[in-house]
LOGU-134481 format. One line per 5 residues: number of its first residue (from 0); their letters; for each residue x, z, y of N, C-alpha, C. Coordinates in nm, 2 decimals. Atoms other than C-alpha are relative to their C-alpha. Example, Ala and Ser with C-alpha at 12.3 -4.5 7.8 and 13.67 -1.06 7.14 Angstrom:
<recs>
0 = as = 0.09 0.00 -0.12 1.23 0.78 -0.45 0.09 0.00 0.12; -0.09 0.00 -0.11 1.37 0.71 -0.11 -0.08 0.08 0.11
</recs>
This chain:
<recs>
0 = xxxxx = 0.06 -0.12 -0.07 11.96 7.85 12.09 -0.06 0.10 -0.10; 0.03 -0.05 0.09 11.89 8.15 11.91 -0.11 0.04 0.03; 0.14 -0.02 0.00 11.53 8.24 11.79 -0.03 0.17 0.07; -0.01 -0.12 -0.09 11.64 8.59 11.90 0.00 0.05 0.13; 0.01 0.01 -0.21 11.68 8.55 12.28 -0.11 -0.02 0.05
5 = xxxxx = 0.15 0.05 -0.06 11.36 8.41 12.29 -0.12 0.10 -0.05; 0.06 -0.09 0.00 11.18 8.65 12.13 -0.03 0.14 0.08; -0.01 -0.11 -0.08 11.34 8.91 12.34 -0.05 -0.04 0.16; 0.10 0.12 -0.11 11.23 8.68 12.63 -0.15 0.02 -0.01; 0.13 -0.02 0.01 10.93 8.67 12.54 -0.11 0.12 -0.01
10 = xxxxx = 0.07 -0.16 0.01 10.84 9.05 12.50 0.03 0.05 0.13; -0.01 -0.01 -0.15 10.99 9.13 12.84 -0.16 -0.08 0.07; 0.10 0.08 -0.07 10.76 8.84 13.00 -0.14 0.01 0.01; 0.12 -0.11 -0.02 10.47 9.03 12.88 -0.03 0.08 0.02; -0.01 -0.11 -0.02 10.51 9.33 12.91 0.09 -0.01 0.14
15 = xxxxx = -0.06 -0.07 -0.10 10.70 9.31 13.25 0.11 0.09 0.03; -0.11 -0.08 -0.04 10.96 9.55 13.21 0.04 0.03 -0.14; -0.10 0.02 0.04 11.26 9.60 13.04 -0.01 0.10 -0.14; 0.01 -0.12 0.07 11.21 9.93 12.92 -0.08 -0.02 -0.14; 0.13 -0.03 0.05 10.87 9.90 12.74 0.08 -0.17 -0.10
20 = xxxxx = -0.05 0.09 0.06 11.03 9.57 12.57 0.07 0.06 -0.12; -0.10 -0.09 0.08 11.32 9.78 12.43 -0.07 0.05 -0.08; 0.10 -0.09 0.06 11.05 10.04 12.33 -0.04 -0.09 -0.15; 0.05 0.04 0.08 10.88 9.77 12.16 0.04 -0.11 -0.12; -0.07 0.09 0.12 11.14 9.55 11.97 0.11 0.12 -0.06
25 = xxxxx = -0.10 -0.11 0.07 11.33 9.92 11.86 0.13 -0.06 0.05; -0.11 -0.01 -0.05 11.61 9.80 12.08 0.05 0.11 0.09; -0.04 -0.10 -0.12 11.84 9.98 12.36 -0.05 -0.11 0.10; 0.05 0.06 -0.09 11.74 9.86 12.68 0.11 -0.09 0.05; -0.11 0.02 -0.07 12.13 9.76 12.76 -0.03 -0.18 -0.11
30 = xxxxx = 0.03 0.07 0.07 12.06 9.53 12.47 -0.10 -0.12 0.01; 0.08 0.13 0.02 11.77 9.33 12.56 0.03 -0.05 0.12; -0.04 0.06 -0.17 11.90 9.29 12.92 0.12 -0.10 -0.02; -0.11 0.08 0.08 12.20 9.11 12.72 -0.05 -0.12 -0.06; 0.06 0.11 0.03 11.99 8.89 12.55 -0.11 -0.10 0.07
35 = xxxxx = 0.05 0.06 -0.13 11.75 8.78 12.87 0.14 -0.09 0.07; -0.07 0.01 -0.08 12.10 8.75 13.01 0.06 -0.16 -0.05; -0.09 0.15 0.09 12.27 8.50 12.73 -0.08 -0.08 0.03; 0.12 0.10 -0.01 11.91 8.31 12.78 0.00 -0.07 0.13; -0.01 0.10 -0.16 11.96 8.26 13.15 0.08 -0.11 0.01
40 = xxxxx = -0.13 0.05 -0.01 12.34 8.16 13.11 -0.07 -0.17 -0.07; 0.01 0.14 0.07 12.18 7.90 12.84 -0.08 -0.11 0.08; 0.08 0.06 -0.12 11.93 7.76 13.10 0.10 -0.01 0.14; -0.08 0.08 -0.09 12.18 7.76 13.38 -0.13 0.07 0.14; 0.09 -0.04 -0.08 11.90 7.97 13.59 -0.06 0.12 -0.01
45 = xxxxx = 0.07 -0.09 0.02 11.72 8.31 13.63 -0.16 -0.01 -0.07; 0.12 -0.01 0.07 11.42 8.40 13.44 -0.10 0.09 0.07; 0.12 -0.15 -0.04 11.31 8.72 13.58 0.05 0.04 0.14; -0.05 -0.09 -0.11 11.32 8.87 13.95 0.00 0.12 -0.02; 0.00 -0.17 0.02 11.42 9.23 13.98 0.05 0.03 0.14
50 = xxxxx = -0.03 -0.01 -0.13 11.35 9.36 14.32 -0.10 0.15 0.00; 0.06 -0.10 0.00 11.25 9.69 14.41 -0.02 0.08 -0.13; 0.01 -0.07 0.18 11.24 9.83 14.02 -0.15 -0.07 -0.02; 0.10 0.09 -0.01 10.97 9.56 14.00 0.04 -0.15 -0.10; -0.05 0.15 0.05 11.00 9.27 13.73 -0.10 -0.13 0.01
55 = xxxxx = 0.16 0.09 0.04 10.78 8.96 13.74 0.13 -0.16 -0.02; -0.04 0.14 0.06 10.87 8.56 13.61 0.06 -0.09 0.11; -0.05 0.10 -0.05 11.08 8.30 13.83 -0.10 -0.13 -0.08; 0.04 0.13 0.09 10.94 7.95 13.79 0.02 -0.03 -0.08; -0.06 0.03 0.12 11.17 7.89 13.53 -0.01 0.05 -0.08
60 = xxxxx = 0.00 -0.08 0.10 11.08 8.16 13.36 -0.15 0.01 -0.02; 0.12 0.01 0.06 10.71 8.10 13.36 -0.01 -0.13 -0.10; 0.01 0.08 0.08 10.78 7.79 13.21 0.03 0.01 -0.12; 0.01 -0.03 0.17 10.97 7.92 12.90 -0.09 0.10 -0.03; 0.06 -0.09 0.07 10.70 8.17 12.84 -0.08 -0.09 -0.04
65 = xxxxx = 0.10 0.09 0.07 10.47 7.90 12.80 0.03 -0.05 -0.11; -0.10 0.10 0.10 10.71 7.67 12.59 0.00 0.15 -0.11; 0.00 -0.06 0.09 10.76 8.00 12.39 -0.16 0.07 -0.07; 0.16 -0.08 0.05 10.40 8.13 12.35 -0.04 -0.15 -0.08; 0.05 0.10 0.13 10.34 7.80 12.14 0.07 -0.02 -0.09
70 = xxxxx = -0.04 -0.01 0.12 10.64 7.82 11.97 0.00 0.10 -0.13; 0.01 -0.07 0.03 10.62 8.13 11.86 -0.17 -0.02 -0.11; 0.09 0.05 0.02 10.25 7.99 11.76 0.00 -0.11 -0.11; -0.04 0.11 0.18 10.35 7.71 11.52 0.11 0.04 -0.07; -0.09 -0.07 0.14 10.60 7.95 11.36 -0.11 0.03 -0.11
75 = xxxxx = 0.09 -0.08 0.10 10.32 8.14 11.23 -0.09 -0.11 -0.06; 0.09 0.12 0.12 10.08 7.81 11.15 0.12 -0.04 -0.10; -0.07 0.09 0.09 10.38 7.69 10.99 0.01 0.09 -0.14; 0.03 -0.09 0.13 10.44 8.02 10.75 -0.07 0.04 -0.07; 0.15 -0.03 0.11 10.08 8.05 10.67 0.01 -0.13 -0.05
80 = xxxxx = 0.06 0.10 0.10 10.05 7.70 10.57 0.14 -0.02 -0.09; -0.05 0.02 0.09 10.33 7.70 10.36 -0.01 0.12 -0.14; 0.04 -0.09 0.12 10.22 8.00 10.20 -0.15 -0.03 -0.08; 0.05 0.03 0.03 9.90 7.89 10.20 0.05 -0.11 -0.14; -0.05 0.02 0.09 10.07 7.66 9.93 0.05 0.04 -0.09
85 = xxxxx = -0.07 -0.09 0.08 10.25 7.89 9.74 -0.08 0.08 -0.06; 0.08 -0.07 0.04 9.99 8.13 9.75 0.06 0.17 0.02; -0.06 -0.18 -0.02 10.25 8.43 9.86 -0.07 0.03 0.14; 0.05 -0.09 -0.13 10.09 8.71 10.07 0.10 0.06 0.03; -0.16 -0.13 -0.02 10.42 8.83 10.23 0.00 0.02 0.12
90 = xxxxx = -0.01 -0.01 -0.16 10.52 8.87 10.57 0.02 0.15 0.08; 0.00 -0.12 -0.08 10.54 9.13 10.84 -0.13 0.00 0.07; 0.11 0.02 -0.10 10.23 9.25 11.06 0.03 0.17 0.05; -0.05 -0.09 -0.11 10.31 9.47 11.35 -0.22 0.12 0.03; 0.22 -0.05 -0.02 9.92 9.72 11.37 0.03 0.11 0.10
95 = xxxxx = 0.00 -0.09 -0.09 9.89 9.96 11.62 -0.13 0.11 0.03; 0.11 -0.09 -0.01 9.66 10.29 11.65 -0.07 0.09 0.06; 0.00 -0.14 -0.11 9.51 10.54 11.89 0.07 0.09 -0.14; -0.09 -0.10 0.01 9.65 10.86 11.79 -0.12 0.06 -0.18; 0.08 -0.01 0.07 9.35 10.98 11.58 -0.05 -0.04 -0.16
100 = xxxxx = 0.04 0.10 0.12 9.28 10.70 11.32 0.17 0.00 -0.01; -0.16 0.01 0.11 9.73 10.67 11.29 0.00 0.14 -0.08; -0.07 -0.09 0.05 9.76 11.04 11.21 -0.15 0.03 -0.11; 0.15 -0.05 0.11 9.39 11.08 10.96 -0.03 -0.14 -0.05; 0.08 0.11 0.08 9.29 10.75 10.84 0.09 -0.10 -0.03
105 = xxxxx = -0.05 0.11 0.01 9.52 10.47 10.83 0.11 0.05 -0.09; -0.06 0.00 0.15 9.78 10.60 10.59 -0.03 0.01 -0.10; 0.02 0.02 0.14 9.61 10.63 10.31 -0.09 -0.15 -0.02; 0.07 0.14 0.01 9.44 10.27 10.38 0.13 -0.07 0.03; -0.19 0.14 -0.02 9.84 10.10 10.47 0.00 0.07 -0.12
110 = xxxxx = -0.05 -0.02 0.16 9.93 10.29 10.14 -0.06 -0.02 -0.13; 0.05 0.07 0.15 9.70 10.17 9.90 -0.03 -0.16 0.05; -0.01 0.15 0.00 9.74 9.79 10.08 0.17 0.01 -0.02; -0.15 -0.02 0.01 10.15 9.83 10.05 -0.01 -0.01 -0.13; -0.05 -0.03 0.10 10.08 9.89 9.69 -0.04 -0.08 -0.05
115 = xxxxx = 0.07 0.15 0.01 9.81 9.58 9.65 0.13 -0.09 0.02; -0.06 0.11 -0.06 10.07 9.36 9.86 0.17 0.05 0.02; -0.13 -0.03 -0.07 10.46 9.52 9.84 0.08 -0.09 0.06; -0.09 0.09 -0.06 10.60 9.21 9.96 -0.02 0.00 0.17; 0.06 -0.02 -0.13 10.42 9.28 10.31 0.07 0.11 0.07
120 = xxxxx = -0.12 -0.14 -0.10 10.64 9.47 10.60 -0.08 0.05 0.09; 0.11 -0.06 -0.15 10.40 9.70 10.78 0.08 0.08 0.12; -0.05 -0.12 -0.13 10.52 9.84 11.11 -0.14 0.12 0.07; 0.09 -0.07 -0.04 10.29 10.11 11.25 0.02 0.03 0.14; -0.08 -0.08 -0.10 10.32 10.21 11.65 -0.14 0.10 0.05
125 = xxxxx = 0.15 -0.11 -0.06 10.06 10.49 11.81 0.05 -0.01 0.12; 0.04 -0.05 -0.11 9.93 10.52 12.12 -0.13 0.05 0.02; 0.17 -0.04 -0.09 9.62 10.61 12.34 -0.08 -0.10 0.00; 0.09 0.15 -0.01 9.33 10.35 12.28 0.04 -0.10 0.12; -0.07 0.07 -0.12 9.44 10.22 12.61 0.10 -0.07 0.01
130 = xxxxx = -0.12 0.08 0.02 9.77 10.15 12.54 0.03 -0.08 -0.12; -0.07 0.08 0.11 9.74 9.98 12.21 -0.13 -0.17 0.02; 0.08 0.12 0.00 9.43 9.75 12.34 0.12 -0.11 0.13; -0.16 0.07 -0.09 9.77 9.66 12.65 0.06 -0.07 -0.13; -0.08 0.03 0.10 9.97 9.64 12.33 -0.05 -0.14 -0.05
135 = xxxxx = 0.06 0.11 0.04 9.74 9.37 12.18 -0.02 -0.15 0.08; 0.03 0.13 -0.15 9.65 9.16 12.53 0.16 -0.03 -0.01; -0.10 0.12 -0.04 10.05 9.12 12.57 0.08 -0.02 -0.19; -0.07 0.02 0.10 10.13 9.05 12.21 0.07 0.04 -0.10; -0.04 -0.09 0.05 10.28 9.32 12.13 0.03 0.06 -0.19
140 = xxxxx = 0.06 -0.04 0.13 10.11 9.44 11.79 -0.06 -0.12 -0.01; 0.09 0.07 0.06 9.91 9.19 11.60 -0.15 0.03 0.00; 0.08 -0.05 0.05 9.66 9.42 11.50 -0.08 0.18 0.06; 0.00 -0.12 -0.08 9.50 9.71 11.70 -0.13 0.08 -0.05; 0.14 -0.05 0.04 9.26 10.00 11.58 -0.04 0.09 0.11
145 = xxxxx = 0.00 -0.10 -0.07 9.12 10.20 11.83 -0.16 0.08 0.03; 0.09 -0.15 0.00 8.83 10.51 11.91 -0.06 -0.09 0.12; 0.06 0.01 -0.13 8.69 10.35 12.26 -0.06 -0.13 0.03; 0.06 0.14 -0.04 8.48 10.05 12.36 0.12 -0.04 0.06; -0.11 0.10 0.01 8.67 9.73 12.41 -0.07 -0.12 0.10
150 = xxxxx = 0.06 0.04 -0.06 8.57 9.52 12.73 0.06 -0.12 0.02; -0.07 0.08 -0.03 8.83 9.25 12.72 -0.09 -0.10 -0.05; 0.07 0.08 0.06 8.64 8.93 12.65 0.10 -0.13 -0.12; -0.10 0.10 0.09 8.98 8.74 12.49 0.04 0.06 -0.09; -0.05 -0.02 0.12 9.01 8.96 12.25 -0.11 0.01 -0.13
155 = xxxxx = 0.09 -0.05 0.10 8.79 8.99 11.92 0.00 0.17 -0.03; 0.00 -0.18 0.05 8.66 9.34 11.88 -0.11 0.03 -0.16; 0.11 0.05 0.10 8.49 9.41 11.52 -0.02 0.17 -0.03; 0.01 -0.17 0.03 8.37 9.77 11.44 -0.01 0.00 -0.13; 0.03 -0.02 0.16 8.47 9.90 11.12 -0.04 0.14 -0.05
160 = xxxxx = 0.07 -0.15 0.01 8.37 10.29 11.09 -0.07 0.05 0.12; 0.09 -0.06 -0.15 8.12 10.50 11.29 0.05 0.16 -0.05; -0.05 -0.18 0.02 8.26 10.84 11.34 -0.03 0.12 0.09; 0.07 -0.10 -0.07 8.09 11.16 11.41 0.12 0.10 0.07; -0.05 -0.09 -0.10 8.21 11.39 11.67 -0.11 0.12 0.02
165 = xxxxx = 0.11 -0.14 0.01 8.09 11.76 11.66 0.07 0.11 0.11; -0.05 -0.09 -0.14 8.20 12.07 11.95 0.06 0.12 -0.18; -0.05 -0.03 0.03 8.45 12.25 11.76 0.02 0.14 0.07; 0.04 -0.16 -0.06 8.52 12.65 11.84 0.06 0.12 -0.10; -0.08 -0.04 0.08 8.72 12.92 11.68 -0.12 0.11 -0.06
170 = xxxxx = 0.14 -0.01 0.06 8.48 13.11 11.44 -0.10 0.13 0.07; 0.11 -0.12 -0.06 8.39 13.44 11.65 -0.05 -0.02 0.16; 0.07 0.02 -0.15 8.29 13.22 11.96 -0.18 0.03 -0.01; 0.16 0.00 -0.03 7.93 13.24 12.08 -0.10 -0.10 -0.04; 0.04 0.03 0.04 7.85 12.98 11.98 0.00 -0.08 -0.17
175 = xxxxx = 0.04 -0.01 0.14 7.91 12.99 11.63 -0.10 0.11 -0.02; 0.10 -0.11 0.08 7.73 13.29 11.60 -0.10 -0.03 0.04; 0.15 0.00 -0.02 7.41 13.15 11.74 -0.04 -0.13 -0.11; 0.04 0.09 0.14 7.44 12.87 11.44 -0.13 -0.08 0.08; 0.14 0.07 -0.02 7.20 12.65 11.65 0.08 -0.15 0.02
180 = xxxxx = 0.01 0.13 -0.08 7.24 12.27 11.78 0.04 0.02 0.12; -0.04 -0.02 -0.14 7.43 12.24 12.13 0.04 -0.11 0.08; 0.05 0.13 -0.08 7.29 12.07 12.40 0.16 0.01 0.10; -0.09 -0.03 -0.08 7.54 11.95 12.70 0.05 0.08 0.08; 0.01 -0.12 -0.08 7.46 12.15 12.92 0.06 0.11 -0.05
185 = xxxxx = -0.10 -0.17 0.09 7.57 12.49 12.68 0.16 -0.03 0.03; -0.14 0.01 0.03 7.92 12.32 12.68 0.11 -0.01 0.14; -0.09 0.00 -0.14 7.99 12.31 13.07 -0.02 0.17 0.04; 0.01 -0.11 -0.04 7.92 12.70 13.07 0.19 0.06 -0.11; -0.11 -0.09 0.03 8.29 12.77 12.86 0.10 -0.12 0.00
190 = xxxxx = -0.12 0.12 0.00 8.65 12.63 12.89 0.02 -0.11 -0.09; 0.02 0.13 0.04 8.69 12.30 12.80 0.12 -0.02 -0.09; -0.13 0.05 0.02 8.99 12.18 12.58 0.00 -0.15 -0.05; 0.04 0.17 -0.04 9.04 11.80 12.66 0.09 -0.07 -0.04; -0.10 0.10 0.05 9.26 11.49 12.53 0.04 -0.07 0.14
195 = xxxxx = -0.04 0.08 -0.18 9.46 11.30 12.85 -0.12 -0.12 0.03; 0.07 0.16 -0.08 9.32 11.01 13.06 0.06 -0.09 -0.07; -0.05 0.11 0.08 9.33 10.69 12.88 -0.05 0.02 -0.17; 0.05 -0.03 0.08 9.24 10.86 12.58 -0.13 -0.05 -0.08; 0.19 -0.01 0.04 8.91 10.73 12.35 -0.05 0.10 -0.05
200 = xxxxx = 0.11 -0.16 0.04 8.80 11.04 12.23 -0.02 0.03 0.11; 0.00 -0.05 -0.15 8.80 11.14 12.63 -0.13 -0.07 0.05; 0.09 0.11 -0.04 8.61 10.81 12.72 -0.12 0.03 -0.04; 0.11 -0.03 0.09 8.38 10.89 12.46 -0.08 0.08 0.05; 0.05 -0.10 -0.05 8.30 11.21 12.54 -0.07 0.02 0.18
205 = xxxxx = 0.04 0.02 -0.12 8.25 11.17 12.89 -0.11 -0.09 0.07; 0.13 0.10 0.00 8.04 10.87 12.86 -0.10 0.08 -0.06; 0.07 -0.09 0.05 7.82 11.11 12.66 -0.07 0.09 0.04; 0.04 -0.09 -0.04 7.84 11.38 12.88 -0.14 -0.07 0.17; 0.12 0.09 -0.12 7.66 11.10 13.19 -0.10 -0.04 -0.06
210 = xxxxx = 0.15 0.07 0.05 7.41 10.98 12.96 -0.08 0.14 -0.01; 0.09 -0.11 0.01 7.30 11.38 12.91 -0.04 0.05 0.13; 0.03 -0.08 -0.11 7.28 11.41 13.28 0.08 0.12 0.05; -0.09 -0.09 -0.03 7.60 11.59 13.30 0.15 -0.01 0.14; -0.14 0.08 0.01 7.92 11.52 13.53 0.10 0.08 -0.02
215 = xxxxx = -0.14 -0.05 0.09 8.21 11.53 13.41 0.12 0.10 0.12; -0.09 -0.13 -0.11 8.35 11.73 13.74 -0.06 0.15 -0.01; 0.06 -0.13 0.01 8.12 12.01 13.62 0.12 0.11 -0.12; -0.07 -0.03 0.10 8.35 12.07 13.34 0.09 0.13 0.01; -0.13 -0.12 -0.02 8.58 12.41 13.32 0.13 -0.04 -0.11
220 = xxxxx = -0.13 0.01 0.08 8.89 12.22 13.16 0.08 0.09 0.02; -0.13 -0.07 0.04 9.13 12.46 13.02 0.12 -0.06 0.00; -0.14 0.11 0.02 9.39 12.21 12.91 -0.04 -0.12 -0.03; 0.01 0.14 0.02 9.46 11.85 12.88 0.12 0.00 -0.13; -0.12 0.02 0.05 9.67 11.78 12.59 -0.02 -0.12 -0.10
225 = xxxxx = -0.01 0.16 0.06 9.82 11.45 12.40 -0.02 0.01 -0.15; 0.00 0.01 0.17 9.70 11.51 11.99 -0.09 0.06 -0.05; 0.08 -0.09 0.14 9.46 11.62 11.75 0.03 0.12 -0.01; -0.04 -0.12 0.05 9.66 11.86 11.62 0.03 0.10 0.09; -0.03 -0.11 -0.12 9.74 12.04 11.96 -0.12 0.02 0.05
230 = xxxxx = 0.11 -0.03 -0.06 9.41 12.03 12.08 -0.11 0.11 -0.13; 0.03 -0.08 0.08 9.30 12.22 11.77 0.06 0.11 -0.03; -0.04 -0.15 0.03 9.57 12.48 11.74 -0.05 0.08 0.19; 0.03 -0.10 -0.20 9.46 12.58 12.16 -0.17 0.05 -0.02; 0.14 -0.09 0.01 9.09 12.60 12.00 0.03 0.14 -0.08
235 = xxxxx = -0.01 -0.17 0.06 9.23 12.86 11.71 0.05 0.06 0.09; -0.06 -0.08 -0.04 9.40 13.02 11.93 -0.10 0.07 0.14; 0.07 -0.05 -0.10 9.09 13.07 12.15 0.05 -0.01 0.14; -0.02 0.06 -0.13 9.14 12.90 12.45 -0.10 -0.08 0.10; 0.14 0.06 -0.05 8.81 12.70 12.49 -0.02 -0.06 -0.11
240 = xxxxx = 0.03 0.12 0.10 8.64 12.44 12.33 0.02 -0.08 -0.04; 0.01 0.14 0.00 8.60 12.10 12.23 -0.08 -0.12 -0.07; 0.08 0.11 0.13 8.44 11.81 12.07 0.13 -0.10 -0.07; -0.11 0.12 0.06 8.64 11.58 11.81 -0.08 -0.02 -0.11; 0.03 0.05 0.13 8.62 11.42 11.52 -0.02 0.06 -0.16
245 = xxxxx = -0.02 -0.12 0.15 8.49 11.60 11.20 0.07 -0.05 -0.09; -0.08 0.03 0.12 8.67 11.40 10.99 0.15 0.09 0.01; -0.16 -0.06 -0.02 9.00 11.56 11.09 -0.06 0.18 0.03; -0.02 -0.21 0.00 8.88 11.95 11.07 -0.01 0.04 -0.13; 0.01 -0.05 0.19 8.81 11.96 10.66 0.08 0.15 -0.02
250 = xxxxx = -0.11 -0.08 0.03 9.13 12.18 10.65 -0.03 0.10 0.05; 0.04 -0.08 -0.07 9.02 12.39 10.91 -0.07 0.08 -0.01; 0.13 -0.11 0.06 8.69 12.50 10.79 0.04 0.07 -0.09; 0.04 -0.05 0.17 8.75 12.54 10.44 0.10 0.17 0.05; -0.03 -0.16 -0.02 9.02 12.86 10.60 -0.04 0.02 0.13
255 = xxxxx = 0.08 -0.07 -0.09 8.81 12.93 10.83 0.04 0.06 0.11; -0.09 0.01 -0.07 9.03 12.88 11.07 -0.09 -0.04 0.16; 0.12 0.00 -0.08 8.74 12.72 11.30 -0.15 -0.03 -0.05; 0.13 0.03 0.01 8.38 12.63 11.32 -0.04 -0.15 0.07; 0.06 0.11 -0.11 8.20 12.33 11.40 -0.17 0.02 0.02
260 = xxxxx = 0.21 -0.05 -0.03 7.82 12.33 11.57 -0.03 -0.16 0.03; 0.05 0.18 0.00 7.63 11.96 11.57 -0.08 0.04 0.15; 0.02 0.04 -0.15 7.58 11.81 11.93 -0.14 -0.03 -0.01; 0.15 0.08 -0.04 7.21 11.76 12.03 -0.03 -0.07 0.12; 0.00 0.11 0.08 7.17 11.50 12.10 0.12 -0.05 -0.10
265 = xxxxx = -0.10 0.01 0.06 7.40 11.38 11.81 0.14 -0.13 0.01; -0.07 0.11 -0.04 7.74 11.18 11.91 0.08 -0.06 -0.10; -0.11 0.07 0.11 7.93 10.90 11.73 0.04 -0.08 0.06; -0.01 0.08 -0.12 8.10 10.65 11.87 0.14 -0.10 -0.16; -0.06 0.03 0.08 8.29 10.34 11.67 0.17 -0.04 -0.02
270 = xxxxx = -0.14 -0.02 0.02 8.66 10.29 11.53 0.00 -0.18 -0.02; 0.02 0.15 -0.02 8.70 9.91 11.59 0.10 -0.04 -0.04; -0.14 0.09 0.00 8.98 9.63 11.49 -0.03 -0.08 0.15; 0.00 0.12 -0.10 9.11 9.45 11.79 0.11 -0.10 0.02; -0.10 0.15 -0.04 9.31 9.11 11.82 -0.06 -0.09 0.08
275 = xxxxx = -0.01 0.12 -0.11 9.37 8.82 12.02 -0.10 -0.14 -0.04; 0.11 0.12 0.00 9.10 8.58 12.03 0.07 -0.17 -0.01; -0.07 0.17 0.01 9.35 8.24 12.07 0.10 0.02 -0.11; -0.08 -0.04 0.09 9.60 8.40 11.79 -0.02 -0.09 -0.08; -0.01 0.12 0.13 9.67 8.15 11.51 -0.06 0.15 -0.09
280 = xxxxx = -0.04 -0.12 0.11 9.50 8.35 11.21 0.07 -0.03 -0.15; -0.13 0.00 0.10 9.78 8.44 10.95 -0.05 0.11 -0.15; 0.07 -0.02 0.13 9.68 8.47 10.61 0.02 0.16 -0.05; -0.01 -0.14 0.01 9.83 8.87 10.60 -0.08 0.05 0.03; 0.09 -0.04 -0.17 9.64 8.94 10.93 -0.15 -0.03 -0.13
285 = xxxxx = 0.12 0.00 0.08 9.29 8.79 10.70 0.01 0.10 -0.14; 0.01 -0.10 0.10 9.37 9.00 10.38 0.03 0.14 0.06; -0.02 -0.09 -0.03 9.46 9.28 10.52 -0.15 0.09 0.12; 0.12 -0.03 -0.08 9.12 9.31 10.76 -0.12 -0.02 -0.15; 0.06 0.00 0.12 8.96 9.22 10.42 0.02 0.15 -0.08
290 = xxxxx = -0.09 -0.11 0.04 9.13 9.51 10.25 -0.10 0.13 0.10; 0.10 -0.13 -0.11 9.02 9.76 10.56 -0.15 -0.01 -0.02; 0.17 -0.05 -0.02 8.63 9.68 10.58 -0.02 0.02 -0.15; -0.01 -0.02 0.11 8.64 9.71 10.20 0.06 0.20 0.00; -0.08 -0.16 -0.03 8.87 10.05 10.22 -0.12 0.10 0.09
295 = xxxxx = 0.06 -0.12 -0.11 8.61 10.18 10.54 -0.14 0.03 -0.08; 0.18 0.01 0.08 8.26 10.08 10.34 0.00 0.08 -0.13; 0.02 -0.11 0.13 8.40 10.31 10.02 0.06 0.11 0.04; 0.00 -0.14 -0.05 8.47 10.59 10.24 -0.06 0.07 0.13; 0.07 -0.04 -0.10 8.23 10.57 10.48 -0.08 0.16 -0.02
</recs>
């Protein structure tokens, strides 16, 4: 039986659907429904119901997820402890990022561990804090960083940077020119420019905005949009406001392209690792979280 069927089995069975499988082993979709398919033939039984555009496990197919979630399990004890012997750090590790920390912080922290460890296969995927702490609960990624508190109690969450968030503004708004501190309240009097639902810079901010006695239905959102980088060319371009992360406007100021004004009260909120609490840990997985709180503590 090949180790391939089963892995593709096995990503389905967490994830539920076909699609998001494909998505996440870089297959076609026609493709992993071929290899679920060969798997049934080999068993002599279905795995998966598909009713209504609806997938969920047959008996028989909750059984091999089990049988597979431990084999899959003493592969990895088995490659760490023989590396453990050898002493090689090699391997693949699958990491996953909100949008924010993939496109500003984590390349230059995977590119000076790639250059420590070249024998290491890094994959990278982005999403929305939300979808990469899913990503992590079904197995997905190994390794998850994300912007937004972490409530799952099976997974380990460890905070590794604290990152300020300031209200952002293109430089001949109002409130650059009064150069003061701005309370909440000032920020529900002009258009808002906001990151989607699911988002942790969103979460953040909103939690922020109820602890000042604000709600968040007071808000005059202008736009919702999915990036950094869009949500900052709709502030140059004078469209409303925003709060984000100062680490990611350096470029901006220096051409004075925008302004930033510091929040009073002042917000931060932290940039966390998250994994699976029952996960075998795999000697990459430990250097490489070594590597990061090292990497965050000399550029905090």
């Amino acid at each position: 039986m090949s180790d391939r069927r089963l892995k593709v089995f096995h990503t389905v069975a967490k994830l539920l659907s076909f699609t998001k499988a494909a998505e996440a082993l870089h297959m076609t979709q026609p493709a992993v429904t071929f290899q679920v398919r060969q798997l049934e033939e080999y068993f002599n039984t279905r795995l998966f119901d598909r009713t209504h555009n609806k997938v969920s496990l047959t008996p028989a197919g909750e059984r091999v997820a089990e049988f597979a979630e431990r084999i899959f399990d003493l592969y990895a004890e088995m490659e760490n402890g023989v590396r453990d012997l050898t002493g090689e750090i090699s391997g693949a590790l699958t990491i996953g990022a909100s949008t924010t920390i993939a496109e500003y912080m984590l390349p230059a922290l995977l590119g000076e561990f790639k250059n420590k460890y070249p024998d290491i296969n890094l994959r990278l995927k982005v999403s929305n804090s939300e979808g990469i702490v899913s990503m992590v609960e079904h197995n997905v990624i190994d390794l998850g960083v994300v912007e937004s508190p972490v409530s799952n109690k099976n997974l380990i969450v460890e905070v590794c940077h604290d990152d300020q968030l300031v209200v952002v503004a293109e430089p001949n708004h109002e409130l650059c020119r009064r150069g003061e501190r701005v309370k909440a309240a000032d920020i529900v009097k002009y258009p808002f420019v906001s990151r989607e639902e699911g988002s942790g810079t969103r979460d953040v901010i909103m939690q922020y905005l109820i602890e000042q006695k604000i709600n968040p239905s007071d808000m005059n959102f202008s736009l919702e949009l999915g990036s950094p980088e869009a949500i900052k060319g709709a502030v140059e371009a004078g469209m409303g406001i925003t709060i984000i992360s100062r680490s990611i406007i350096d470029k901006e100021l220096k051409l004075d392209r925008l302004c930033e004004i510091q929040l009073d009260p002042p917000l931060s909120r932290p940039f966390s690792f998250v994994r699976q609490r029952q996960k075998f840990r795999v000697t990459i997985m430990e250097e490489l979280l070594e590597f990061a709180r090292a990497y965050f503590k000399n550029h905090a």
